[in-house]
C-alpha positions in Angstrom: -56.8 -20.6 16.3 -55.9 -18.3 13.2 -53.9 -16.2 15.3 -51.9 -18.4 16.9 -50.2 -20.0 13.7 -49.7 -16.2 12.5 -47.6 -15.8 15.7 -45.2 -19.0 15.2 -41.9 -18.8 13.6 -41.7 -15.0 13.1 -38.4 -14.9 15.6 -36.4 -17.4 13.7 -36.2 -15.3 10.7 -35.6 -11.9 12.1 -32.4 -13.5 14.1 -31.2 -14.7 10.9 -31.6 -11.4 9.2 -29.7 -9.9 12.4 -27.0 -12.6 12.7 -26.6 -11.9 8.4 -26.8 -8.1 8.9 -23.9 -8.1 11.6 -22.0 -10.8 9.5 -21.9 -7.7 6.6 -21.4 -4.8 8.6 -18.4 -6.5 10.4 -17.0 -7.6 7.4 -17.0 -4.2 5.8 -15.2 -2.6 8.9 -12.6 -5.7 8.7 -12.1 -5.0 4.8 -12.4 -1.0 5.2 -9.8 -1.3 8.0 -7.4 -3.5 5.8 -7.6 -0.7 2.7 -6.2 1.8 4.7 -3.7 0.1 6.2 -2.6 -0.3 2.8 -3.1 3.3 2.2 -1.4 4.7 5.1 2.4 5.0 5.0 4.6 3.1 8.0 5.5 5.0 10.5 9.4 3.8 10.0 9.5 4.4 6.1 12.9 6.2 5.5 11.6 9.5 4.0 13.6 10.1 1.0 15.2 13.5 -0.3 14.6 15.4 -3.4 16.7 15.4 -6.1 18.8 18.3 -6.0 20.6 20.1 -9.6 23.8 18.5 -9.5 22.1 14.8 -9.3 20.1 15.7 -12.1 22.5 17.0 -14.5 24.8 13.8 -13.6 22.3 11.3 -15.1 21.5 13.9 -18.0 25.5 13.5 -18.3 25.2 9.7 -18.7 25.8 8.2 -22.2 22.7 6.3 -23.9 24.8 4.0 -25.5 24.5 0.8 -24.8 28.1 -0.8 -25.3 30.2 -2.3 -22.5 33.2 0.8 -22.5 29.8 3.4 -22.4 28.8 1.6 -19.5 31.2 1.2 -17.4 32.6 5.1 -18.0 29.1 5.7 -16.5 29.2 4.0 -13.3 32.9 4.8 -12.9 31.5 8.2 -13.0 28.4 8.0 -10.9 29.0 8.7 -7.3 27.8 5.9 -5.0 29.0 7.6 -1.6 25.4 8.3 0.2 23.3 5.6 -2.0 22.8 3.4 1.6 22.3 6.5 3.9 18.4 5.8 3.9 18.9 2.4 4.5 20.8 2.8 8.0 18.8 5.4 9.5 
Protein backbone atom coordinates (compact mmCIF):
# COMPACT_ATOMS: atom_id res chain seq x y z
CA UNK A 1 0.00 0.00 0.00
CA UNK A 2 3.37 1.99 0.48
CA UNK A 3 4.07 1.94 -2.98
CA UNK A 4 1.13 3.05 -4.34
CA UNK A 5 1.01 6.63 -2.56
CA UNK A 6 4.82 6.88 -3.66
CA UNK A 7 3.49 6.56 -7.26
CA UNK A 8 0.62 9.42 -7.02
CA UNK A 9 1.17 12.90 -8.05
CA UNK A 10 4.78 12.64 -9.49
CA UNK A 11 3.32 13.74 -13.23
CA UNK A 12 1.78 16.88 -12.07
CA UNK A 13 4.95 18.36 -11.06
CA UNK A 14 7.22 17.30 -13.81
CA UNK A 15 4.58 19.00 -16.39
CA UNK A 16 4.80 22.05 -14.48
CA UNK A 17 8.54 22.07 -14.51
CA UNK A 18 8.21 21.36 -18.49
CA UNK A 19 5.40 23.92 -19.15
CA UNK A 20 7.95 26.58 -16.85
CA UNK A 21 11.04 25.33 -18.71
CA UNK A 22 9.48 26.00 -22.21
CA UNK A 23 7.85 29.29 -20.81
CA UNK A 24 11.90 30.45 -20.32
CA UNK A 25 13.53 29.05 -23.21
CA UNK A 26 10.81 30.78 -25.45
CA UNK A 27 11.15 33.82 -23.80
CA UNK A 28 14.83 33.99 -24.21
CA UNK A 29 14.62 33.28 -28.09
CA UNK A 30 11.65 36.15 -28.19
CA UNK A 31 14.02 38.61 -26.17
CA UNK A 32 17.41 37.39 -27.98
CA UNK A 33 15.60 37.85 -31.35
CA UNK A 34 14.44 41.46 -30.36
CA UNK A 35 18.32 42.49 -29.35
CA UNK A 36 19.38 41.91 -32.60
CA UNK A 37 16.93 43.42 -34.42
CA UNK A 38 18.00 46.31 -32.66
CA UNK A 39 21.61 45.53 -33.49
CA UNK A 40 21.26 44.89 -37.04
CA UNK A 41 21.13 47.86 -39.46
CA UNK A 42 17.79 48.23 -41.95
CA UNK A 43 18.25 47.13 -44.95
CA UNK A 44 16.94 50.68 -46.51
CA UNK A 45 19.29 52.89 -44.22
CA UNK A 46 20.77 55.56 -46.68
CA UNK A 47 24.54 54.77 -46.29
CA UNK A 48 26.25 57.99 -45.77
CA UNK A 49 29.65 59.23 -47.34
CA UNK A 50 32.83 60.20 -45.66
CA UNK A 51 33.79 63.47 -45.17
CA UNK A 52 36.12 64.41 -47.74
CA UNK A 53 39.10 67.55 -47.21
CA UNK A 54 37.37 70.38 -48.56
CA UNK A 55 34.24 69.64 -46.01
CA UNK A 56 36.48 69.54 -43.32
CA UNK A 57 38.47 72.54 -43.81
CA UNK A 58 35.00 74.49 -44.39
CA UNK A 59 33.80 73.83 -40.80
CA UNK A 60 37.55 74.42 -39.47
CA UNK A 61 36.82 77.86 -41.54
CA UNK A 62 33.73 78.56 -39.45
CA UNK A 63 33.91 81.44 -36.85
CA UNK A 64 33.41 80.38 -33.05
CA UNK A 65 31.98 83.43 -32.17
CA UNK A 66 28.77 83.46 -31.13
CA UNK A 67 27.23 86.91 -32.30
CA UNK A 68 24.44 87.25 -34.76
CA UNK A 69 26.83 89.01 -37.93
CA UNK A 70 29.34 85.68 -37.03
CA UNK A 71 26.64 83.56 -37.56
CA UNK A 72 24.96 84.35 -40.22
CA UNK A 73 28.54 84.92 -42.43
CA UNK A 74 28.75 81.19 -41.55
CA UNK A 75 25.76 79.87 -43.01
CA UNK A 76 25.87 82.28 -45.90
CA UNK A 77 29.04 80.59 -46.47
CA UNK A 78 28.20 76.97 -45.89
CA UNK A 79 27.07 75.18 -48.96
CA UNK A 80 23.74 73.50 -48.59
CA UNK A 81 23.46 72.08 -52.23
CA UNK A 82 23.62 68.03 -51.58
CA UNK A 83 22.57 68.24 -47.64
CA UNK A 84 18.99 66.25 -48.86
CA UNK A 85 20.73 63.88 -51.41
CA UNK A 86 20.52 60.99 -48.72
CA UNK A 87 17.23 61.69 -47.95
CA UNK A 88 15.71 61.07 -51.59
CA UNK A 89 17.58 58.06 -52.55
Amino acid sequence: MDDQKTNEGGVGPIIATVIILAVIILGGFYFWSQRGAQIAPAADAPVVAPLTAEQVQAVEKQSTSDDTASIEADLKATNTAGVDASLTQ
